[in-house]
N, C-alpha and C positions, 0 to 999 in steps of 0.2 A: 504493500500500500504506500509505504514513503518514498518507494521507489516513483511511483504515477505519480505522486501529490508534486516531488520533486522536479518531474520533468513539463507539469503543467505550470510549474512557477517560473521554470526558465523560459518558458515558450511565452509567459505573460510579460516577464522582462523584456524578452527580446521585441515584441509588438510596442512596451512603453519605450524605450527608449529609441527602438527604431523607425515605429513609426510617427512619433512624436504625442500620447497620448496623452490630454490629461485635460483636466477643468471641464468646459462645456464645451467644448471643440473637437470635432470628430477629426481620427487619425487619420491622414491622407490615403486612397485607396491602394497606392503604388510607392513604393520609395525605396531608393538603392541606399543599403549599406554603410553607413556613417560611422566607423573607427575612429576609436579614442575615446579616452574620459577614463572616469573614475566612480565606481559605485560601493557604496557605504552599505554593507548587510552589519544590523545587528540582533543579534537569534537570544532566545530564551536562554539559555545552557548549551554546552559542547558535551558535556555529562553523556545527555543522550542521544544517540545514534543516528534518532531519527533527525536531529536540528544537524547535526556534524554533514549528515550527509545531504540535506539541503546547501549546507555553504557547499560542499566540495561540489555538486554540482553546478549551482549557479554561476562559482567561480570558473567550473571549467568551460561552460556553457556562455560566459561573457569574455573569456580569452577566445571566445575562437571569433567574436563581434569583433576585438581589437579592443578590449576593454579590462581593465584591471578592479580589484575586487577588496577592498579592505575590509577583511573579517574578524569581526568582534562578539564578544558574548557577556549579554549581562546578569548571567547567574543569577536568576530573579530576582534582581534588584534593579525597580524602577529608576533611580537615583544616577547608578551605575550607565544604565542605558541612557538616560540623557546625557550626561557626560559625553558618551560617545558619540549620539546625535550632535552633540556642538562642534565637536573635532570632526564631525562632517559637515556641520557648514564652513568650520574654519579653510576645511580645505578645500572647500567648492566644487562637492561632487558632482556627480552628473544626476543622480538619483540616489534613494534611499531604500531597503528593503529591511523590515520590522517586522519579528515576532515579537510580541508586546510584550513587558515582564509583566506589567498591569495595564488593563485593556482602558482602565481611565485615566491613570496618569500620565499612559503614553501621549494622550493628546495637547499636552504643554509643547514636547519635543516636535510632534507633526506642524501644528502651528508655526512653529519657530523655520519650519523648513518649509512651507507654504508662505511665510511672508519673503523667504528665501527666492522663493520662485524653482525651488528643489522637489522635483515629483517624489509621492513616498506611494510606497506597495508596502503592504499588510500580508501577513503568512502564517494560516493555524487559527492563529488569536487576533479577531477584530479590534479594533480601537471602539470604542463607548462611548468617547469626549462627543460633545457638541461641537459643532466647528471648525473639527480637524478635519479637513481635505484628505483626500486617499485617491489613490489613480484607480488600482483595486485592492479588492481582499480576495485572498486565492486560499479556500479551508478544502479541507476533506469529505467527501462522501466514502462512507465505511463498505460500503455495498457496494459501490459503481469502481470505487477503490480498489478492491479486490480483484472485480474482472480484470479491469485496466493494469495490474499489475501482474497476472496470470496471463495477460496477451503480452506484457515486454518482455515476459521472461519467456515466452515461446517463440518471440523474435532474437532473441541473443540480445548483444551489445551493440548498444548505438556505434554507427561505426560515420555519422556525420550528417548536418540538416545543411538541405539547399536553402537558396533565397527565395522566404518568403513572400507570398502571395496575400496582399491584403485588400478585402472588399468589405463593403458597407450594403446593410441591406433592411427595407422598414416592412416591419410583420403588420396586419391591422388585428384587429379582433377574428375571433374566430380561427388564427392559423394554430396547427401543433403547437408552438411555442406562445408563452406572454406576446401580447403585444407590445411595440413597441422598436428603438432601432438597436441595430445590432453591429459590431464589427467581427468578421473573420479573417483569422488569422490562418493561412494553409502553409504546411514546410514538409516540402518534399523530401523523406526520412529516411535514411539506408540503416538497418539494421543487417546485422552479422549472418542471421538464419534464414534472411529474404532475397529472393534471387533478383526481385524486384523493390527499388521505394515504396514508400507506406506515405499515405498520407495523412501528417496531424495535424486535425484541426482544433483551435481554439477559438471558443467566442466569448464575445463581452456584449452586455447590455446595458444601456446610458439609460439606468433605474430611476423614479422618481427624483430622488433627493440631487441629483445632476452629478451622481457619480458613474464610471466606468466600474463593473463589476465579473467578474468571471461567470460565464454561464454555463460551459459545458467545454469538453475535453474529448476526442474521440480519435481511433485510429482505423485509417478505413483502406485499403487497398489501391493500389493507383489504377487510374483506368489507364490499359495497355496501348 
Protein backbone atom coordinates (compact mmCIF):
# COMPACT_ATOMS: atom_id res chain seq x y z
CA UNK A 1 0.00 0.00 0.00
CA UNK A 2 2.89 2.74 0.62
CA UNK A 3 4.23 1.51 -2.18
CA UNK A 4 0.96 3.16 -4.49
CA UNK A 5 0.29 5.89 -1.96
CA UNK A 6 4.07 6.70 -2.78
CA UNK A 7 4.03 6.64 -6.37
CA UNK A 8 0.66 8.67 -6.47
CA UNK A 9 2.52 11.49 -4.48
CA UNK A 10 5.38 11.71 -6.95
CA UNK A 11 3.06 11.67 -9.87
CA UNK A 12 1.03 14.63 -7.84
CA UNK A 13 4.57 16.53 -7.45
CA UNK A 14 5.43 16.16 -10.68
CA UNK A 15 1.87 17.79 -12.21
CA UNK A 16 2.56 20.74 -9.36
CA UNK A 17 5.55 21.68 -10.17
CA UNK A 18 5.46 20.91 -13.72
CA UNK A 19 2.76 21.80 -14.76
CA UNK A 20 2.53 24.95 -12.72
CA UNK A 21 -0.52 24.14 -10.28
CA UNK A 22 -1.81 25.99 -7.70
CA UNK A 23 -4.54 28.71 -6.30
CA UNK A 24 -7.59 29.13 -8.77
CA UNK A 25 -5.74 28.71 -11.91
CA UNK A 26 -5.90 25.78 -13.82
CA UNK A 27 -2.41 23.96 -14.84
CA UNK A 28 -1.69 24.60 -18.58
CA UNK A 29 -2.88 21.51 -20.64
CA UNK A 30 0.76 20.92 -22.22
CA UNK A 31 4.14 21.92 -20.95
CA UNK A 32 7.76 20.68 -21.43
CA UNK A 33 9.92 19.85 -18.68
CA UNK A 34 11.29 22.62 -16.54
CA UNK A 35 14.62 21.44 -14.51
CA UNK A 36 15.81 22.97 -11.58
CA UNK A 37 14.95 24.17 -8.16
CA UNK A 38 14.74 22.93 -4.89
CA UNK A 39 11.84 21.10 -2.92
CA UNK A 40 11.48 21.13 0.89
CA UNK A 41 9.67 17.51 2.11
CA UNK A 42 9.20 17.44 5.75
CA UNK A 43 7.55 13.95 6.95
CA UNK A 44 6.08 12.98 10.28
CA UNK A 45 9.14 10.56 11.43
CA UNK A 46 11.83 8.53 9.48
CA UNK A 47 11.15 5.93 12.46
CA UNK A 48 8.61 4.42 10.06
CA UNK A 49 9.17 2.95 6.98
CA UNK A 50 6.29 3.92 5.42
CA UNK A 51 7.30 8.06 5.64
CA UNK A 52 11.33 6.83 4.91
CA UNK A 53 10.06 5.55 1.81
CA UNK A 54 7.95 8.38 0.61
CA UNK A 55 11.00 10.65 0.92
CA UNK A 56 13.37 8.08 -0.86
CA UNK A 57 10.95 8.12 -3.48
CA UNK A 58 9.91 11.41 -4.06
CA UNK A 59 13.45 12.31 -3.83
CA UNK A 60 14.20 9.83 -6.53
CA UNK A 61 11.33 10.76 -8.50
CA UNK A 62 12.37 14.78 -8.56
CA UNK A 63 16.02 13.81 -9.49
CA UNK A 64 15.13 12.55 -12.50
CA UNK A 65 12.79 16.26 -13.15
CA UNK A 66 16.25 17.83 -12.53
CA UNK A 67 15.35 18.69 -9.04
CA UNK A 68 16.94 18.27 -5.70
CA UNK A 69 15.17 17.30 -2.44
CA UNK A 70 15.98 18.54 1.10
CA UNK A 71 14.62 15.90 3.45
CA UNK A 72 13.64 16.41 6.82
CA UNK A 73 11.64 14.94 9.62
CA UNK A 74 9.83 16.23 12.49
CA UNK A 75 9.46 13.48 14.89
CA UNK A 76 6.17 14.63 15.82
CA UNK A 77 6.96 17.71 16.99
CA UNK A 78 4.82 20.59 15.51
CA UNK A 79 7.58 23.01 16.74
CA UNK A 80 10.21 21.15 15.06
CA UNK A 81 8.46 21.07 11.65
CA UNK A 82 8.12 24.76 11.43
CA UNK A 83 11.58 25.35 12.11
CA UNK A 84 12.13 23.51 9.19
CA UNK A 85 9.36 25.05 7.01
CA UNK A 86 11.36 28.48 7.78
CA UNK A 87 14.61 27.01 6.42
CA UNK A 88 12.45 26.43 3.59
CA UNK A 89 11.50 29.68 2.97
CA UNK A 90 14.96 30.90 3.87
CA UNK A 91 16.17 29.12 1.05
CA UNK A 92 13.47 29.74 -1.57
CA UNK A 93 12.37 26.44 -2.59
CA UNK A 94 10.44 25.80 -5.26
CA UNK A 95 7.70 23.83 -3.30
CA UNK A 96 6.87 22.27 -0.10
CA UNK A 97 5.68 18.72 0.76
CA UNK A 98 4.16 18.08 4.48
CA UNK A 99 3.07 15.22 6.42
CA UNK A 100 1.76 17.35 9.40
CA UNK A 101 3.09 16.53 12.97
CA UNK A 102 -0.23 18.28 13.87
CA UNK A 103 -2.84 18.69 11.22
CA UNK A 104 -3.76 22.32 13.01
CA UNK A 105 -0.71 23.75 13.98
CA UNK A 106 0.72 22.99 10.74
CA UNK A 107 -1.40 25.72 9.39
CA UNK A 108 0.86 28.64 10.82
CA UNK A 109 3.91 27.09 8.71
CA UNK A 110 1.54 26.76 5.30
CA UNK A 111 0.48 30.28 5.67
CA UNK A 112 3.93 31.56 6.01
CA UNK A 113 4.79 29.72 2.75
CA UNK A 114 1.40 30.82 0.91
CA UNK A 115 2.22 34.56 1.77
CA UNK A 116 5.74 33.18 0.24
CA UNK A 117 4.12 32.48 -2.86
CA UNK A 118 5.64 28.67 -2.05
CA UNK A 119 3.16 25.84 -3.40
CA UNK A 120 2.60 23.38 -0.29
CA UNK A 121 1.25 19.53 -0.81
CA UNK A 122 -0.08 17.66 2.20
CA UNK A 123 0.62 13.61 2.48
CA UNK A 124 -1.26 11.12 4.80
CA UNK A 125 -2.21 13.81 7.23
CA UNK A 126 -4.59 16.99 6.20
CA UNK A 127 -3.92 20.22 7.58
CA UNK A 128 -7.31 21.44 9.66
CA UNK A 129 -6.20 25.28 9.90
CA UNK A 130 -8.55 27.62 8.23
CA UNK A 131 -6.76 29.57 5.61
CA UNK A 132 -3.88 27.49 4.98
CA UNK A 133 -3.77 27.16 1.01
CA UNK A 134 -2.63 23.56 -0.15
CA UNK A 135 -2.17 22.65 -4.00
CA UNK A 136 -3.25 19.02 -2.78
CA UNK A 137 -3.63 16.58 -0.06
CA UNK A 138 -2.79 13.09 -1.42
CA UNK A 139 -4.05 10.33 1.68
CA UNK A 140 -4.75 6.70 1.21
CA UNK A 141 -7.49 4.56 0.37
CA UNK A 142 -6.91 1.00 2.24
CA UNK A 143 -8.92 -0.87 -0.36
CA UNK A 144 -8.03 0.78 -3.69
CA UNK A 145 -4.41 0.75 -1.90
CA UNK A 146 -4.01 -2.62 -1.98
CA UNK A 147 -5.13 -3.53 -5.49
CA UNK A 148 -2.81 -0.65 -6.65
CA UNK A 149 -0.12 -2.06 -4.82
CA UNK A 150 -0.74 -5.91 -5.99
CA UNK A 151 -0.64 -4.54 -9.78
CA UNK A 152 3.04 -2.61 -9.06
CA UNK A 153 4.35 -5.54 -7.66
CA UNK A 154 3.06 -7.68 -10.62
CA UNK A 155 4.71 -5.09 -12.92
CA UNK A 156 8.32 -5.22 -11.25
CA UNK A 157 10.39 -2.15 -10.86
CA UNK A 158 9.67 1.13 -12.38
CA UNK A 159 12.26 1.20 -14.76
CA UNK A 160 11.34 5.10 -15.96
CA UNK A 161 8.03 7.70 -16.63
CA UNK A 162 7.92 9.52 -20.18
CA UNK A 163 6.68 13.18 -20.44
CA UNK A 164 3.68 13.60 -19.24
CA UNK A 165 0.45 14.37 -20.86
CA UNK A 166 -1.66 16.87 -19.22
CA UNK A 167 -5.43 17.69 -20.09
CA UNK A 168 -8.37 19.50 -18.55
CA UNK A 169 -11.77 18.36 -18.71
CA UNK A 170 -15.52 19.66 -17.06
CA UNK A 171 -17.83 16.77 -15.90
CA UNK A 172 -21.61 18.26 -15.54
CA UNK A 173 -24.16 16.51 -13.24
CA UNK A 174 -25.05 13.28 -13.91
CA UNK A 175 -21.44 11.97 -15.27
CA UNK A 176 -19.73 8.76 -13.32
CA UNK A 177 -17.63 11.12 -11.51
CA UNK A 178 -18.68 14.48 -9.08
CA UNK A 179 -19.40 17.19 -11.04
CA UNK A 180 -17.23 19.52 -11.70
CA UNK A 181 -13.44 20.36 -13.47
CA UNK A 182 -10.97 18.05 -13.56
CA UNK A 183 -7.08 17.96 -14.49
CA UNK A 184 -5.33 14.62 -15.84
CA UNK A 185 -2.23 13.89 -15.44
CA UNK A 186 -1.05 10.76 -18.10
CA UNK A 187 2.82 9.32 -17.95
CA UNK A 188 3.61 6.97 -20.12
CA UNK A 189 5.36 4.14 -17.54
CA UNK A 190 7.96 1.32 -18.36
CA UNK A 191 7.89 -1.01 -15.64
CA UNK A 192 10.56 -4.14 -15.56
CA UNK A 193 7.63 -7.17 -16.05
CA UNK A 194 5.96 -5.05 -19.06
CA UNK A 195 6.99 -5.72 -22.57
CA UNK A 196 4.94 -2.79 -23.07
CA UNK A 197 4.26 1.02 -21.09
CA UNK A 198 1.51 1.31 -18.64
CA UNK A 199 -0.37 4.14 -18.41
CA UNK A 200 -0.65 6.21 -15.08
CA UNK A 201 -3.03 8.29 -14.72
CA UNK A 202 -3.67 10.90 -12.12
CA UNK A 203 -6.41 13.22 -11.60
CA UNK A 204 -7.24 16.34 -9.57
CA UNK A 205 -10.52 18.08 -8.96
CA UNK A 206 -10.70 22.03 -8.26
CA UNK A 207 -13.33 21.19 -5.17
CA UNK A 208 -15.44 23.71 -3.67
CA UNK A 209 -13.31 25.54 -1.36
CA UNK A 210 -10.91 26.49 -4.76
CA UNK A 211 -8.47 23.87 -3.87
CA UNK A 212 -6.62 21.32 -6.38
CA UNK A 213 -7.35 17.88 -4.69
CA UNK A 214 -6.39 14.30 -5.65
CA UNK A 215 -9.03 12.36 -7.13
CA UNK A 216 -8.03 9.03 -8.25
CA UNK A 217 -4.97 7.02 -9.22
CA UNK A 218 -5.03 4.29 -11.95
CA UNK A 219 -2.94 2.04 -14.18
CA UNK A 220 -4.21 1.00 -17.27
CA UNK A 221 -2.48 -0.57 -20.39
CA UNK A 222 -1.26 1.60 -23.35
CA UNK A 223 -3.32 1.21 -26.27
CA UNK A 224 -0.92 -0.57 -28.97
Amino acid sequence: MAKAMVGVLAAALSLGLLAGCGGDEAPPETGPDKPGGVIGLSVLTMTNPFFKEIADVVTAEAASHGYEVIVTSAEFDPARQRTQVKDFLVRKVSAMILTPADSKAVGTAIKEANEAGIPVFTADIASLAEDAKVVSHIATDNYAGGQLAAERTRLGTLAGRGQPTITRVKYSAGAAVPEGLYINVSFPTRFANSAQPVRELVSFRFDEDQVWRLAGYSLRASAP
